[in-house]
C-alpha positions as CSV (number, residue, x, y, z in Angstrom):
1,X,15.3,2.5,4.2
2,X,17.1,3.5,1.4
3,X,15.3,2.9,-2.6
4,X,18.2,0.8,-3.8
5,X,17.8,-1.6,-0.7
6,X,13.6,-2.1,-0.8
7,X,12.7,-5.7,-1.2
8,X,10.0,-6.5,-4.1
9,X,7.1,-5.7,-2.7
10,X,8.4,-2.3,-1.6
11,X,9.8,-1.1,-5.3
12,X,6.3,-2.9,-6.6
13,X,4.4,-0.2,-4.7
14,X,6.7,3.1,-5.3
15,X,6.7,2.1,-8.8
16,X,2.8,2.0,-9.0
17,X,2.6,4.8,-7.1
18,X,5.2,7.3,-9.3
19,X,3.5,5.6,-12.4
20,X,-0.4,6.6,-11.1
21,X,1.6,10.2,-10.7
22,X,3.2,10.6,-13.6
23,X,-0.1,9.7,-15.6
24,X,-2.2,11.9,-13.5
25,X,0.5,14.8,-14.6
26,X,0.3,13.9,-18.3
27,X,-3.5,13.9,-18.5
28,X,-4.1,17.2,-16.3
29,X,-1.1,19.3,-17.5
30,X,0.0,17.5,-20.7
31,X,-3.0,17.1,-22.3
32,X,-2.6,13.3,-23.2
33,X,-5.8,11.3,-23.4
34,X,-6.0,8.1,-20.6
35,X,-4.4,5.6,-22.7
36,X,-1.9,7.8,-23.9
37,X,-0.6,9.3,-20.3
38,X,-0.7,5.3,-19.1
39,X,1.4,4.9,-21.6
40,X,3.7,7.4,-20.7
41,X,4.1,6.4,-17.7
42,X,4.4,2.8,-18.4
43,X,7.7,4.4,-21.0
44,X,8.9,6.2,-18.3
45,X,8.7,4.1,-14.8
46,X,9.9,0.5,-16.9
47,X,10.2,-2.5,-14.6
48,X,13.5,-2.9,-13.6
49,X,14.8,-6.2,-12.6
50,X,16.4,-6.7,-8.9
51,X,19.6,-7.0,-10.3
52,X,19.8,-4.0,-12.6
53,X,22.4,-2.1,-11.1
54,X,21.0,1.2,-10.8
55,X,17.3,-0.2,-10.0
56,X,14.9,2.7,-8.8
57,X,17.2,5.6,-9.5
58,X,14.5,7.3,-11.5
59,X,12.7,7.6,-7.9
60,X,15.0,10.0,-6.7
61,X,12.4,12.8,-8.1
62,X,8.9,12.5,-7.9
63,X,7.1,12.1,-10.8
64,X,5.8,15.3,-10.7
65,X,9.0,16.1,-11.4
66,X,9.8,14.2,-14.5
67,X,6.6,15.0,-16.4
68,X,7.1,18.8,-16.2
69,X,10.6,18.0,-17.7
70,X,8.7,16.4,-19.9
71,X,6.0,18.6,-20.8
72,X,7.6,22.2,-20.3
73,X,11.1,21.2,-20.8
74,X,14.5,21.8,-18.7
75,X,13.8,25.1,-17.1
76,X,10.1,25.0,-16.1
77,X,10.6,25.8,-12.5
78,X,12.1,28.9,-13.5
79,X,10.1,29.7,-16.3
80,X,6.9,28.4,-14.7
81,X,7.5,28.9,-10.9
82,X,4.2,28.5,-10.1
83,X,4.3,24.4,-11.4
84,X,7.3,24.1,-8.7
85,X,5.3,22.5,-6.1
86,X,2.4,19.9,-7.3
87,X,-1.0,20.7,-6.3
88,X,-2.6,18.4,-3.4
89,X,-4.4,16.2,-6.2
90,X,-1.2,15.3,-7.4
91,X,-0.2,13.4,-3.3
92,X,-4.1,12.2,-3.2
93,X,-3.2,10.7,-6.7
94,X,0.3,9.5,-6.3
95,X,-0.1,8.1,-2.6
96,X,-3.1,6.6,-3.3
């Protein structure tokens, strides 16, 4: 099923599960301390409501994704090629 078409329970858990990502990413790669990389991710995966007409369209990456933007900027997969796949920890962390 498509991300714009999960019920709550469904958008609940991806969104947990990109935010537990994204953290993971800040701490190990960015640097940010626990509270902060929580934080980060609690800026960057915001609850949407049901009706919010693009609802979920920040899951169309993995988080992994977003905090490299984050961290190295625009180009990292070609400046840093080796960051282009995430590491196993990141799925153990993320699909936790």
């Amino acid at each position: 099923m498509a991300w714009h078409a999960w019920d709550e329970d469904e958008y609940l858990a991806c969104l947990q599960s990109e935010r537990r990502g994204y953290a993971w990413v800040m701490r190990r790669y960015g640097d940010l301390t626990p509270v902060e990389a929580e934080a980060a991710a609690l800026e960057h995966y915001p609850y949407e409501a049901s009706d919010a007409p693009y609802r979920g369209l920040v899951f169309h990456d993995h988080s992994w994704h977003w905090a490299m933007l984050k961290i190295h900027g625009d180009s990292y997969w070609r400046e840093r090629p080796e960051l282009v796949d995430p590491p196993p920890e990141y799925w153990a962390v993320s699909d936790a």
